[in-house]
N, C-alpha and C positions, 0 to 999 in steps of 0.2 A: 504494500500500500504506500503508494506517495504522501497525500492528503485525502482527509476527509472533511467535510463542512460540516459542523453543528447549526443549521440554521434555527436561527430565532433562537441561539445560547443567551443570548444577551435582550435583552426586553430595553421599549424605546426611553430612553434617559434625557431628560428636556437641560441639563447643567452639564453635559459634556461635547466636546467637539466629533465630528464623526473621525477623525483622526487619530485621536487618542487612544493610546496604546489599552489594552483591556487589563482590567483591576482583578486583582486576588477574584472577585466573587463573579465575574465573570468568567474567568477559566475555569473556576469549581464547578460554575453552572454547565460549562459546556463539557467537559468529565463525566459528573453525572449525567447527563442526555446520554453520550455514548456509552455510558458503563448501564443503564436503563434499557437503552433500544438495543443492549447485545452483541453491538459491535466491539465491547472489548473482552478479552480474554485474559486470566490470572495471567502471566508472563507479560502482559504487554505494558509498557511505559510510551511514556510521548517526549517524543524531541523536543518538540514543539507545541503551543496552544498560544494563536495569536490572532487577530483581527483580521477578519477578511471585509479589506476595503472596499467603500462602498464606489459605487459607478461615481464618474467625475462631476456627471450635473447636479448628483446629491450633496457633493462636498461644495459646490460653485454656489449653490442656491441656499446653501446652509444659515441661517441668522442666529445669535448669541438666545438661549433660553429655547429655541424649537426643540421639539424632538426628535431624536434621530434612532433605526433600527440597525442594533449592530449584529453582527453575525461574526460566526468565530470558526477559525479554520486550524484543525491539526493535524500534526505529524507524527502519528504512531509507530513503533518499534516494537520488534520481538526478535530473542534471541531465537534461531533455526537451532534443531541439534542436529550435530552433522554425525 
């Protein structure tokens, strides 16, 4: 597996930029989703659990206080036994 999207990990936050890096409880959120929907396995860890940025005209159009929906995308691993 390369990446997977957790979509809708992150619920729409009106005091954050859509650029902003996601917070401890966003990546927990998006964890549990995938460890919920089955897609994770006892062995597995994640490289990675980080924002999957939104399309350009959302961040262009973006105003101070809107809300904005983030979405979170990771990078799981597992060790193969060879």
């Amino acid at each position: 597996m390369t990446s997977q999207q957790a979509a809708g990990a992150a619920s729409a936050d009106a005091a954050r930029h859509p650029l902003d890096p996601l917070n401890a409880d966003e990546i927990r959120q998006a964890v549990s989703i995938l460890a919920d929907d089955g897609r994770m396995t006892s062995p597995m860890r994640f490289v990675s659990v980080g924002l999957r940025e939104p399309a350009k005209d959302e961040v262009a159009s973006f105003g101070p206080g809107q809300a904005v929906v983030r979405e979170a995308a990771s990078w799981p691993w597992t060790r193969e036994s060879t």
